[in-house]
C-alpha positions, 0 to 999 in steps of 0.5 A: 463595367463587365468583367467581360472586358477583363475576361474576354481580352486573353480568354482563347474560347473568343472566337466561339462566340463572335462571327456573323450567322445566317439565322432562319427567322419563324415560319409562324409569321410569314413576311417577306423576311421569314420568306426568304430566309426559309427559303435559304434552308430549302423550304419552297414555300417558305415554311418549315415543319419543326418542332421545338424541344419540351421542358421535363414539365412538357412546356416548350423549351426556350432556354439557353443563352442568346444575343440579341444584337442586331444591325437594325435601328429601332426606328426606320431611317426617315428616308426610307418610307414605309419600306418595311424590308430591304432586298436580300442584297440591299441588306447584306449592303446595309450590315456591311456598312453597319459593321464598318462603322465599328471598326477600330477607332484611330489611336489618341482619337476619343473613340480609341481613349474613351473605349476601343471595344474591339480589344475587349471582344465586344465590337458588333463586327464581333458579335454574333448577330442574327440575319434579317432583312428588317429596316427597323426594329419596329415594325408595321409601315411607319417604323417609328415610335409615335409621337408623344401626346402634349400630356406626355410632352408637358410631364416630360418638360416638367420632369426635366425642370424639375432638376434644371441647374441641380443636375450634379448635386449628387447621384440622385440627380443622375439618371438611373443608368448612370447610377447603375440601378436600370439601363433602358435597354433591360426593359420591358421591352428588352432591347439590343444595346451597344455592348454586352447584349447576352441574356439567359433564360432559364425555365423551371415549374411555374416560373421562367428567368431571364438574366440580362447581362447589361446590366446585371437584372433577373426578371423572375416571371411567374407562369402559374396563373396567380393575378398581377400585384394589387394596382398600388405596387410599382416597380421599376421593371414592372410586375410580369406574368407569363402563360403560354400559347402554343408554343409562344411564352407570353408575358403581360407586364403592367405596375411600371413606376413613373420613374421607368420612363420608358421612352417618354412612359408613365406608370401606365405603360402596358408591354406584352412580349411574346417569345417564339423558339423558331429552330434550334439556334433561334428565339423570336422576341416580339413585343407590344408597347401602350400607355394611353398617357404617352401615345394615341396609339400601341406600337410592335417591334421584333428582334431575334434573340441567337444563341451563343455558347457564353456564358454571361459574365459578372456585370461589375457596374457598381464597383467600376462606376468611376464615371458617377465620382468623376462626374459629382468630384468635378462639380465640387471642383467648379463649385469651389472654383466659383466660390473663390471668384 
């Protein structure tokens, strides 16, 4: 767990870093959301002329630390339709129950024994999280993530079969999350997570960073030009190289293993992000997903990244990781009880 429960809990610079904010979001793409939102600054046709700053290498500077919390889920709600964009209002209503919905638990509930984060600074009703009128991270008119082919469906039973029944055997059994090796949300593609969803990004000549504080990763993404790895090298983040358009950062990342899985992926998952420094306070995060083992077709989502003063704390996951003890040391214990049955 983050040594930001332990930091956070008696640290007086909290209340910089929480509060909800009204982020304008990149004229660059105009859909009704940015629309509004720049209309809010007192743009009246829904654009705004900036220019972001420019690294001593002259490349445009998206560096800094940032949440990318967000309100909105990755896949629309069903009964939404294909209703891309909420109303101003009907978006301020849907934050507000969001943000209800994390309120401190009940004492003695299993919320409240499990993990009450708001006595740690990390409810979401803390977090700074930027405004969009956006019902679903993913974006076009279905919202969702495409249906798995039977290719894909077939591989991901065989995989789940695999260790049907040997589950607690021992950590390699455990999901990679579990054994604090990779969480889904660090991507490529990068998601929000529940808790701890800061990141840094740092640029220097040729290269660009970028930390993440759930779970502890650097993704290191070379912007020189040189070629990916040779197709034989997987890795469990996939091999990143970056170029820039504009002022866009562009990052094409392939040689993922099968073992990343991302939502049902193979080794064949194809991801281009896209970062955008739309105004001082925000970086636009676009992103492309494919794999034509695992959908019929690629799918796009969006989350603005907002900036928080920080800094990123230590993410102690290894050394707190009493979960994985408990969990193998109680199956010993079934086992044993078993035995002597």
């Amino acid at each position: 767990m983050s040594n930001r429960f332990f930091q956070l809990a008696s640290a007086s610079a909290l209340a910089a870093v929480i509060g909800i904010v009204s982020l304008a979001q990149p004229a660059a793409a105009q859909t009704p959301s940015t629309k509004l939102l720049a209309a809010k600054e007192g743009a009246k046709d829904g654009t705004r002329a900036w220019t972001p700053p420019r690294t001593p290498d002259g490349k445009p500077d998206i560096t800094g630390i940032h949440s990318n919390a967000s309100v909105v889920p990755l896949e629309r709600p069903k009964d939404l339709g294909a209703k891309e964009f909420f109303t101003k209002e009907e978006a301020d209503a849907y934050e507000k129950a969001a943000m209800s919905r994390h309120e401190v638990v009940a004492p003695g509930t299993y919320g409240d024994v499990h993990y009450n984060m708001q006595q740690f600074g990390l409810e979401k009703g803390q977090t700074k999280v930027a405004e969009t009128i956006r019902t679903s991270l993913i974006v076009g008119p279905e919202g969702r993530v495409p249906a798995l082919l039977p290719a894909a469906q077939a591989r991901q039973a065989a995989r789940q079969a695999v260790n049907k029944g040997h589950e607690f055997d021992g950590p390699e059994n455990r999901g990679l999350s579990e054994r604090c090796i990779l969480w889904p949300n660090e991507g490529p593609p990068m998601l929000p997570e529940g808790y701890n969803s800061n990141l840094q990004i740092v640029q220097g000549e040729g290269y660009v960073a970028i930390m993440q504080e759930t779970i502890h990763d650097v993704r290191i993404i070379p912007t020189d030009g040189r070629p990916h790895l040779p197709p034989d090298v997987h890795q469990l983040m996939g091999d990143s190289r970056g170029h820039w358009e504009g002022n866009t950062l562009v990052v094409d990342t392939t040689n993922f293993t099968d073992r990343t899985a991302f939502r049902g992926s193979s080794e064949n998952l194809h991801v281009v992000e896209r970062f955008t420094r739309t105004d001082p306070e925000t970086v636009t995060y676009q992103f492309t997903v494919s794999d034509p083992s695992t959908w019929e077709k690629s799918w796009s989502g969006e989350v603005l990244m907002t900036k928080i003063d920080g800094p990123i704390f230590e993410y102690a996951c290894h050394e707190g990781n009493y979960g994985m003890h408990n969990n193998l040391s109680g199956a010993r214990a079934e086992e044993a009880k078993s035995a002597k049955k």
